[in-house]
C-alpha positions in Angstrom: -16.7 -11.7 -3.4 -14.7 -9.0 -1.8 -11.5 -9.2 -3.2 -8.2 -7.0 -2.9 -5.5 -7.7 -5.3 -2.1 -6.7 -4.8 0.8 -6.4 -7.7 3.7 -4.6 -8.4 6.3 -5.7 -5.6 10.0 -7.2 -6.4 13.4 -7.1 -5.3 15.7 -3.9 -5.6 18.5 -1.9 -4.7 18.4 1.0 -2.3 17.4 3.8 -3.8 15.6 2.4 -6.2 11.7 2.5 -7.2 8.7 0.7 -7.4 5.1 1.2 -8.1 2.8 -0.9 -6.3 -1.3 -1.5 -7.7 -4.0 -2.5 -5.5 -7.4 -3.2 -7.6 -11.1 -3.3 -5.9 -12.2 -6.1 -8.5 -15.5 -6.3 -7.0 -16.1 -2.4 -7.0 -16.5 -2.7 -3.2 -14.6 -0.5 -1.8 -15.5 2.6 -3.7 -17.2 4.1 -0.9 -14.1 3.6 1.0 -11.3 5.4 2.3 -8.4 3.2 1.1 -4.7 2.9 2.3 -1.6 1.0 2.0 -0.1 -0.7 5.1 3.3 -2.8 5.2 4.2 -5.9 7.3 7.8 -6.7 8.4 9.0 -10.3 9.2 8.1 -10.3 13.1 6.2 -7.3 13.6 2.9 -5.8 13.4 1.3 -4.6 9.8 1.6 -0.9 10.2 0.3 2.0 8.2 2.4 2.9 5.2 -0.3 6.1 3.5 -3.8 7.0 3.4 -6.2 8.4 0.9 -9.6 10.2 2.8 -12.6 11.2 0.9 -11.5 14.6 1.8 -8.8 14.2 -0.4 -6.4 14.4 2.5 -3.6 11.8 2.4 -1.8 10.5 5.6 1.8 9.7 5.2 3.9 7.6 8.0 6.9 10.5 8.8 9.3 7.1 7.8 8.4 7.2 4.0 6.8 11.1 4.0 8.4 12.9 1.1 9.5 9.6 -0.8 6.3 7.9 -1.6 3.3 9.1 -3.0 -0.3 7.9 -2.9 -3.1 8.2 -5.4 -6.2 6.8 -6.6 -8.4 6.0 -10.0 -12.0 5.1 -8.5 -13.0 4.9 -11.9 -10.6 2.0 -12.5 -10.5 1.2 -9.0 -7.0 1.1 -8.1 -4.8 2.7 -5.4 -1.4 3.2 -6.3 1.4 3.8 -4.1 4.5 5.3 -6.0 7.9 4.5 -3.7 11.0 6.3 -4.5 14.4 6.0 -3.0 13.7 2.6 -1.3 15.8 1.7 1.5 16.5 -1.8 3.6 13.7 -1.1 6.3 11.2 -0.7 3.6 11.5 -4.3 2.9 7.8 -6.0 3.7 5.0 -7.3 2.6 3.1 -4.6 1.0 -1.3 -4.9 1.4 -4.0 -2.4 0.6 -7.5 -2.0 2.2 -9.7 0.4 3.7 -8.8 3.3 5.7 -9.0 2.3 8.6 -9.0 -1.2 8.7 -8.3 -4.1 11.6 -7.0 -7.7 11.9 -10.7 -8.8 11.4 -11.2 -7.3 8.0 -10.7 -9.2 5.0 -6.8 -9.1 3.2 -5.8 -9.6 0.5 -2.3 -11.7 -0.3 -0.2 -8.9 -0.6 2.9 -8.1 -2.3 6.8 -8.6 -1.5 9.1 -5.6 -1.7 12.9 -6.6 -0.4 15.1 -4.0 -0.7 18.8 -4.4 -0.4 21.7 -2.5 0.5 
């Protein structure tokens, strides 16, 4: 069963941090260029960062310089490292492949509120 499992989400105070986990339980996305993409109450799920095979990783400018991506394909997690949070990060947080469409199988994501 494919399966995408998201943790590490919660409720904090601008400028705070938090480290979110996405595991490939089922191995199947090793192959995969994987990303993180965010959903805000009433609005599309956007891109948040990307991990290529290349080893290039694609910030959005909106978080660029204050979260960081990386990846353990031996474990198979992708782990997106936020620092200095603010209010507009507030979403629910998913992982999947790079790129990936409305179609594709998600997983149930993860909350991260931030407040001011």
């Amino acid at each position: 069963q494919v399966q995408l499992v998201e943790s590490g989400g919660g409720s904090v105070q601008a400028g705070e941090s938090l480290n979110l986990s996405c595991v490939d339980s089922g191995g199947f996305y090793s192959g995969n260029d994987m990303a993180w993409y965010r959903q805000a109450p009433g609005k599309q799920r956007d891109l948040v960062a990307a991990l290529t095979s290349f080893g290039v990783t694609i910030y959005d400018d909106y978080v660029k310089g204050r979260f960081i991506l990386s990846r353990d394909k031996a474990k198979g997690t992708l782990t997106l490292q936020m620092n200095n949070l603010k209010p507009e990060d507030t979403a629910v947080y998913y992982c999947n492949k790079y790129p990936a469409f409305k179609y594709n199988d998600w997983g149930q994501g993860t909350q991260v509120t931030v407040s001011s």
